[in-house]
C-alpha positions in Angstrom: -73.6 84.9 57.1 -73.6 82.7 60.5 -70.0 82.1 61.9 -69.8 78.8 63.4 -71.0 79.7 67.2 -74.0 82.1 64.8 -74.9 78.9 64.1 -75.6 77.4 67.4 -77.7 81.4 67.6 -80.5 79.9 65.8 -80.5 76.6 67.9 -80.9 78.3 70.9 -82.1 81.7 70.4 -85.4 82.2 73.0 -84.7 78.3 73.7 -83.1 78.5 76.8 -85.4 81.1 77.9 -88.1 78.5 78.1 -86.1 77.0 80.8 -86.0 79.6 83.1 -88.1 78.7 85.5 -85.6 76.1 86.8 -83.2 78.5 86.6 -81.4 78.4 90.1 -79.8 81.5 90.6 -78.1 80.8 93.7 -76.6 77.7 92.5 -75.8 79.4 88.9 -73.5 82.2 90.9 -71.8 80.0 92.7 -70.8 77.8 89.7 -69.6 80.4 87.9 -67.9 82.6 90.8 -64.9 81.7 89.2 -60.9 82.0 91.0 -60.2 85.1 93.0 -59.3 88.6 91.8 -54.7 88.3 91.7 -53.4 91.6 93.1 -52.5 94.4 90.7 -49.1 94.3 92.3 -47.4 92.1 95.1 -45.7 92.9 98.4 -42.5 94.5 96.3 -44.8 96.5 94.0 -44.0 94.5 91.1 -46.7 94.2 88.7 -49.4 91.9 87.7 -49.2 90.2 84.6 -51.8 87.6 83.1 -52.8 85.8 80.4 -55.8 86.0 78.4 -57.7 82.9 80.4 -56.7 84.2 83.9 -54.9 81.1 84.3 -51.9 81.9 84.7 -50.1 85.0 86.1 -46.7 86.3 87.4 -45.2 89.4 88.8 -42.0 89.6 87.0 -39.3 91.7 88.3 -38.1 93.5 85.2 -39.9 93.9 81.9 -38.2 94.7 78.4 -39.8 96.0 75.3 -36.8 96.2 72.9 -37.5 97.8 69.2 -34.7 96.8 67.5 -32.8 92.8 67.1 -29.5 94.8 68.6 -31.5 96.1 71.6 -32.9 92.6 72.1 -29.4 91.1 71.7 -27.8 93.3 74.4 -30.7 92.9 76.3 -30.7 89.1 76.5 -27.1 89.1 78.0 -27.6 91.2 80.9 -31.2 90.4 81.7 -32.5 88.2 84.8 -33.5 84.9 84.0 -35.7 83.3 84.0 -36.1 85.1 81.0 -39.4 84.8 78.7 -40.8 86.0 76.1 -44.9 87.2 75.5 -46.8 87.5 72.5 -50.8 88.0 73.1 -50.5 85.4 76.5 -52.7 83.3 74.3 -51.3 80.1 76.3 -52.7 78.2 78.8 -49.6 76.1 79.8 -47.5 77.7 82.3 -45.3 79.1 79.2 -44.3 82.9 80.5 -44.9 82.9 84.3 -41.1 84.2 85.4 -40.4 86.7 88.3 -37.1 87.3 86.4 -37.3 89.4 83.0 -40.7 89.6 80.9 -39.6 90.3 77.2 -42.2 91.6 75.0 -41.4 91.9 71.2 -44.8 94.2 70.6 -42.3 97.2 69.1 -40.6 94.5 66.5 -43.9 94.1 64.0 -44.2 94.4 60.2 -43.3 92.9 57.2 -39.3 93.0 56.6 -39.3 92.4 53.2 -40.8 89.8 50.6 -40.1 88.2 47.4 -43.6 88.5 45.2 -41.6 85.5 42.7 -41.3 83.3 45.1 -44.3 84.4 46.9 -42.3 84.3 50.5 -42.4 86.9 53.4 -40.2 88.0 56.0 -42.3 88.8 59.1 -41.0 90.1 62.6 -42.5 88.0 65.2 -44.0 90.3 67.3 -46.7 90.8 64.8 -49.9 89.5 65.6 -51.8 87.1 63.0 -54.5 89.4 62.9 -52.3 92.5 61.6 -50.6 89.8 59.1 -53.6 88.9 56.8 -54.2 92.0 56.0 -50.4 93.3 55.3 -50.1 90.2 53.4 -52.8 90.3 51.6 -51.6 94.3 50.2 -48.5 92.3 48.2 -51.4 89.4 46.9 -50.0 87.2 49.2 -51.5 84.8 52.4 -50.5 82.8 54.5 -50.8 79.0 54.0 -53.2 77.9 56.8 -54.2 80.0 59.5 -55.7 79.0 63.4 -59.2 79.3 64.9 -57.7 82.4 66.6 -55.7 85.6 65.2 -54.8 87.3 67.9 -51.0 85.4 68.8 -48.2 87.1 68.1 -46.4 84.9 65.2 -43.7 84.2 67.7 -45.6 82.8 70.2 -47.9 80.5 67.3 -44.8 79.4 65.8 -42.8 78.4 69.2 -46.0 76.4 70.6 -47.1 74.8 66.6 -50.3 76.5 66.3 -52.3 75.0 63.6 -55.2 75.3 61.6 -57.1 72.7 59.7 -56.3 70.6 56.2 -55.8 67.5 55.7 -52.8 68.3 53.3 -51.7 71.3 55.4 -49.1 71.6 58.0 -49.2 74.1 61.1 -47.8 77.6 61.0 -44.6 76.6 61.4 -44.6 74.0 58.1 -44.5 77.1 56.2 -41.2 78.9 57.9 -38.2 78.5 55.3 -36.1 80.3 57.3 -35.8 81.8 60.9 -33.3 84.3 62.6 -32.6 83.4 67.0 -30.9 85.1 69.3 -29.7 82.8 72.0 -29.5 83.7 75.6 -26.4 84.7 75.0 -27.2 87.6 73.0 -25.8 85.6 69.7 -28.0 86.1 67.0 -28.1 83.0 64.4 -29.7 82.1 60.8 -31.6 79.1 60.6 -32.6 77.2 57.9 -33.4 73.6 56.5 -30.3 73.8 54.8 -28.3 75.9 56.8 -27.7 74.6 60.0 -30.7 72.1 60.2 -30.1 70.2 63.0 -30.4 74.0 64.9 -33.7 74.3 62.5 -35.7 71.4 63.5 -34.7 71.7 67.4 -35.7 75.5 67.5 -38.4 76.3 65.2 -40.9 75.1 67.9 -38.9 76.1 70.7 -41.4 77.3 73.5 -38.7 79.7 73.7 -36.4 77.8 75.4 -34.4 77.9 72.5 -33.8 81.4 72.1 -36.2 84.9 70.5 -37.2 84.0 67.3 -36.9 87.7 66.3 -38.1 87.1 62.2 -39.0 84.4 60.2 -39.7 83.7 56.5 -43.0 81.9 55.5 -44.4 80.1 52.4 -47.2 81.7 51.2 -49.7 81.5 48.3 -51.3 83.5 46.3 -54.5 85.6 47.9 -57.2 83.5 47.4 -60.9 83.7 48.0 -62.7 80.8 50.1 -66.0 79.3 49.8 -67.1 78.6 53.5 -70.2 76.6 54.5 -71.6 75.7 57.7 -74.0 72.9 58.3 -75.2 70.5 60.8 -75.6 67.2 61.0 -76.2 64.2 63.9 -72.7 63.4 65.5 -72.4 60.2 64.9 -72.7 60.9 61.4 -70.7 63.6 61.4 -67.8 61.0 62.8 -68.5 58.8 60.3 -68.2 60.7 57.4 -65.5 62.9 58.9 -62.6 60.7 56.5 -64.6 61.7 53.4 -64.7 65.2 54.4 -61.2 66.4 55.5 -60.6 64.6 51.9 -62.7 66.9 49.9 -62.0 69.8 51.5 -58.9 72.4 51.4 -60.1 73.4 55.4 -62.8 71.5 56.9 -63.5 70.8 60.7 -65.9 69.6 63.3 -67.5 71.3 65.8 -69.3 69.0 68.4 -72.1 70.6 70.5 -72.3 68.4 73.3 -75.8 67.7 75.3 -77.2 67.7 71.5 -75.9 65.2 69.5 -75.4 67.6 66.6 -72.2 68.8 65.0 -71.1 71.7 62.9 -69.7 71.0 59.6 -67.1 74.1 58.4 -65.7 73.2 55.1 -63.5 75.7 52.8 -62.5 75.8 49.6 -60.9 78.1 46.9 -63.9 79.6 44.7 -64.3 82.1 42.5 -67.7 83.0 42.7 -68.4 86.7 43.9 -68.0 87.7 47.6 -70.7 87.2 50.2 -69.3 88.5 53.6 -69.6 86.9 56.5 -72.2 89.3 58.6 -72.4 90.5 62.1 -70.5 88.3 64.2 -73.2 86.2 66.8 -70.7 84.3 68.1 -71.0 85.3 72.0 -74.7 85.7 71.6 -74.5 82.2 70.6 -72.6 80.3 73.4 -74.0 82.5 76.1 -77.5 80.5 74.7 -75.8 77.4 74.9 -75.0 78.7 78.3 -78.1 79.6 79.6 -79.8 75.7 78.1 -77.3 74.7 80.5 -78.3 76.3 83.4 -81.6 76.3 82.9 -81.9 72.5 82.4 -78.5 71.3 84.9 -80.6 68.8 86.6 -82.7 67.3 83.6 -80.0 66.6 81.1 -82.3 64.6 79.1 -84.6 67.7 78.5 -81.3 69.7 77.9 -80.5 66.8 75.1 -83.9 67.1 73.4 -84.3 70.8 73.3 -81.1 70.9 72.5 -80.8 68.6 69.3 -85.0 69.7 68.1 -83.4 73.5 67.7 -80.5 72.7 66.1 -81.3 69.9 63.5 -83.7 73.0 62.3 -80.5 75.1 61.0 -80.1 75.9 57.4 -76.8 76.1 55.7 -74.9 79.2 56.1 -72.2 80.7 53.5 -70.0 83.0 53.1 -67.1 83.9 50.2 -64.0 86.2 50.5 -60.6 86.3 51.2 -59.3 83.3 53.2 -57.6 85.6 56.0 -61.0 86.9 56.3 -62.9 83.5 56.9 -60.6 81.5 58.4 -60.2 83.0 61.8 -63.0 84.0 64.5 -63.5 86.3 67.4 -63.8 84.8 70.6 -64.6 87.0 73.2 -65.1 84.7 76.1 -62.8 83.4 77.6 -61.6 79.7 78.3 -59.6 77.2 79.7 -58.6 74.3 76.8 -57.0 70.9 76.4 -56.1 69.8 73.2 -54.3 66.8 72.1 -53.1 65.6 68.9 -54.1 62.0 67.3 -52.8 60.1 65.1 -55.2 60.7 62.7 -56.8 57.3 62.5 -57.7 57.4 66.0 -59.2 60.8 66.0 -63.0 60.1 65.4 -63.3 57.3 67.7 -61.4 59.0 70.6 -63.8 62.4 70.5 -66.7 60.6 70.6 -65.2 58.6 73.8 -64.2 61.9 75.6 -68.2 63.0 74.3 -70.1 60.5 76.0 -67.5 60.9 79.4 -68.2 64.3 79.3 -72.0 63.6 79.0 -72.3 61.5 81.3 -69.9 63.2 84.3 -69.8 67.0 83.5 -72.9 68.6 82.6 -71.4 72.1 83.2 -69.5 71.7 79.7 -71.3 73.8 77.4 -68.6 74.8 74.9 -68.3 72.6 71.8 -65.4 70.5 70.8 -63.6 71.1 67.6 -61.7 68.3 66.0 -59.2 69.5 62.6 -56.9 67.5 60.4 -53.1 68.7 60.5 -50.3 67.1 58.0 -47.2 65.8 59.3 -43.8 68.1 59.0 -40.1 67.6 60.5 -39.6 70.1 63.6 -38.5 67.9 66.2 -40.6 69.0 69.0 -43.5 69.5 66.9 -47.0 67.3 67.9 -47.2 67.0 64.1 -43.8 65.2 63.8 -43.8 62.6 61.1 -47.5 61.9 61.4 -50.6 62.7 60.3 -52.9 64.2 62.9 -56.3 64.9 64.4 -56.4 67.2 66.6 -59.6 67.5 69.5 -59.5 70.4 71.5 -62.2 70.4 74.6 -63.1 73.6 76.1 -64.3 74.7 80.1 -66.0 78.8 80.5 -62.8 80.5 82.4 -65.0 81.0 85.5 -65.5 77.1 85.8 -63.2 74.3 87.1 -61.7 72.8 84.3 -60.0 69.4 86.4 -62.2 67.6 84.5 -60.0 68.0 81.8 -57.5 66.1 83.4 -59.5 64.0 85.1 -62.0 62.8 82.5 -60.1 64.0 79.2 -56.6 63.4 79.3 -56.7 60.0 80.1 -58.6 59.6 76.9 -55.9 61.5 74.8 -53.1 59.4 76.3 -54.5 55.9 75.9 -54.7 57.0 72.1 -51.5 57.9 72.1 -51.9 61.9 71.6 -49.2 64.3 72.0 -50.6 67.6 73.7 -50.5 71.4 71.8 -47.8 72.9 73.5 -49.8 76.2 74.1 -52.9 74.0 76.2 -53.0 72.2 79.0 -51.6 68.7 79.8 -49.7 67.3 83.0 -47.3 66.1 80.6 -43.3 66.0 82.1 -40.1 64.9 80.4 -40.3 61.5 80.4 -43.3 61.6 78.9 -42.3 64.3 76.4 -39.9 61.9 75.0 -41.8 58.4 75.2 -43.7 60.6 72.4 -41.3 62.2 70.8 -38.1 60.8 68.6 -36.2 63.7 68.6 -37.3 65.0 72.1 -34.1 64.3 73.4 -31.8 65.2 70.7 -33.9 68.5 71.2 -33.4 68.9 74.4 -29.4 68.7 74.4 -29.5 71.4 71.3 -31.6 73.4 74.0 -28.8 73.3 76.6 -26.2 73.9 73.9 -27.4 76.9 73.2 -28.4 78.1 76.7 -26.7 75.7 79.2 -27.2 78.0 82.2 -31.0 77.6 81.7 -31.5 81.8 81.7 -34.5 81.0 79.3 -36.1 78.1 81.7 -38.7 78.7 84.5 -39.8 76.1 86.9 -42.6 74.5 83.9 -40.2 74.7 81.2 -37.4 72.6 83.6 -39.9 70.0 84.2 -40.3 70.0 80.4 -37.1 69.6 79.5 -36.1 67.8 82.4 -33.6 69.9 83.6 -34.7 70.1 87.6 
């Protein structure tokens, strides 16, 4: 069954090619040169290191892989700051660049232990969310909501509140009942709601300022098969009836094609009616389509519109049933640049449809859809979902493109609707903005220099954060 980019495949497939003829080649390479090639290493032979956009890179001067919470702990105390910890570099903030000490937790992965009664499990951090459906689902467990992407290390997802969608359901880090740090000082601390909570709402989403989140204990369910459909309707529609749906759904979430005015419907719910895997992925196919409409039809975006919308108001409903961990998550192969903010959910709808038409109307080069999801509120001080319900709409750029426009065209948008950006995406967001949007930011921030008050774990984005420049 169609994925949610296999369904923009049928929309566009031997579409664009019609187009081709005003293909300008010249003009197409140039757009999508993309930023020069980093050195491999730098003028003291220290390494490159990236993440997964290209964004953002470093040379750090030391790198650590520790296997064990005592190797980390020693580690931590010695080490040269700044001092930060990678998952999967999933981030497009400036989150890891350090040329101090690069910490990977890769060698600290697995379940450590789990209680089938109370349906919880221990997970060391360094485990990817792509290794940890699977584990889970061996003891009949799963994880309570999952992202649009599996390949973060569970650290890094829970230290930058990555989210999924549900209007009832709170992100990754809702579900942690417990968490185990080591500070910069090599301390190592249990954390809980009820033990120590003012150190549990500071830290859980930490950025890793904080401290290594080495483990943590999550709230799961019972394995449970999904029924997921996918189905387009006009945007505006879409926008309109977007209250009723997040409602009836356990997942549900928009995915707005610009230069269409269509939008993919995914819904999901617990079924169980027999399993109908999801197919062949034709997700890249897809948006390399949705790619090629764009080049092909830059300087007529009215054509662009029409061929656009004609293809993909002719998609039938796709479905597909089995295991949540299975359906929940997708491959995305190309790479991207992304801003997302976080709503208060009331002013979700009408804010996507403003950044829409602004992008229609000054960026034709966007080609990637939006998605908007629904996230439930939950106490962690510094997390976007704190103490209100929340929309999120994420706006993407093709990693070879400028993506200024997003803070040109887009953020302004977010911030006159009050959003508070995901932590893992970009924003030009400093401290004084931080905590006009945040309660607790600065209640935060001093339990942050508590525990590290020689900054070790800070580089230059973090300070600006945090506001300790």
């Amino acid at each position: 069954m169609a994925t949610r980019r296999g369904l923009l495949a049928a929309a566009t497939g031997g579409v664009a090619l019609a187009g081709a003829g005003a293909f300008d080649a010249v003009v197409a390479r140039a757009r999508d040169a993309g930023p020069a090639e980093p050195p491999d290493t730098d003028a003291q032979g220290r390494l490159l290191w990236r993440n997964w956009s290209g964004n953002q890179t470093a040379y750090p001067a030391a790198r650590l892989a520790p296997a064990t919470e005592d190797a980390l702990a020693s580690s931590l105390k010695t080490a040269a700051g700044p001092v930060r910890v990678v998952g999967a570099g999933h981030s497009f903030t400036a989150l890891i660049p350090t040329d101090g000490t690069l910490v990977s937790l890769d060698a600290m992965t697995g379940l450590a232990g789990h209680d089938d009664a109370a349906l919880t499990a221990t997970v060391r951090t360094g485990t990817r969310l792509g290794a940890l459906g699977p584990a889970l689902a061996e003891i009949g467990q799963e994880m309570l909501t999952l992202p649009d992407i599996n390949k973060q290390a569970l650290g890094g997802a829970l230290g930058t509140a990555t989210h999924g969608t549900g209007e009832t359901l709170q992100a990754i880090h809702g579900s942690v009942t417990a968490f185990r740090l080591v500070t910069a000082r090599g301390e190592v601390m249990d954390l809980s709601a009820t033990q120590n909570p003012d150190l549990f709402h500071a830290s859980l989403v930490g950025l890793g300022g904080f401290g290594v989140i080495t483990q943590a204990t999550l709230q799961n369910r019972k394995l449970t098969r999904i029924k997921k459909r996918v189905y387009a309707m006009p945007t505006r529609d879409a926008l309109a009836a977007w209250p009723q749906l997040k409602r009836a759904h356990r997942n549900c979430e928009l995915y707005i094609v610009p230069f269409t005015d269509t939008t993919a419907v995914i819904a999901g719910d617990a079924t169980d009616e027999p399993v109908q895997p999801r197919g062949p992925d034709t997700d890249t196919d897809a948006l390399m389509q949705m790619k090629m409409l764009r080049d092909a039809f830059w300087a007529v975006p009215a054509l662009r519109k029409f061929i656009g919308r004609t293809a993909m108001r002719q998609i039938p409903e796709s479905l597909a049933i089995d295991d949540g961990w299975k359906l929940l998550s997708n491959e995305r192969p190309v790479r991207f640049n992304e801003m997302e903010y976080h709503l208060p959910a009331e002013a979700q709808a009408e804010t996507a449809l403003a950044v829409l038409d602004a992008v229609e109307r000054l960026r034709p080069d966007v080609f990637f859809p939006f998605e908007l999801r629904s996230i439930a509120p939950d106490e962690a001080w510094l997390s976007p979902f704190y103490q209100r319900a929340s929309g999120s709409v994420a706006v993407h750029a093709y990693y070879k493109n400028d993506y200024s426009f997003l803070f040109d065209v887009v953020e302004p948008i977010f911030r006159k609707a009050g959003g508070r950006p995901h932590w893992g995406k970009l924003n030009s967001l400093q401290a004084a903005d931080f905590a006009a949007l945040y309660p607790r930011f600065k209640d935060a921030a001093a339990v942050r220099k508590q525990l590290d008050p020689d900054g070790k774990l800070l580089n230059p984005y973090l300070r600006k954060v945090f506001g300790d420049v």
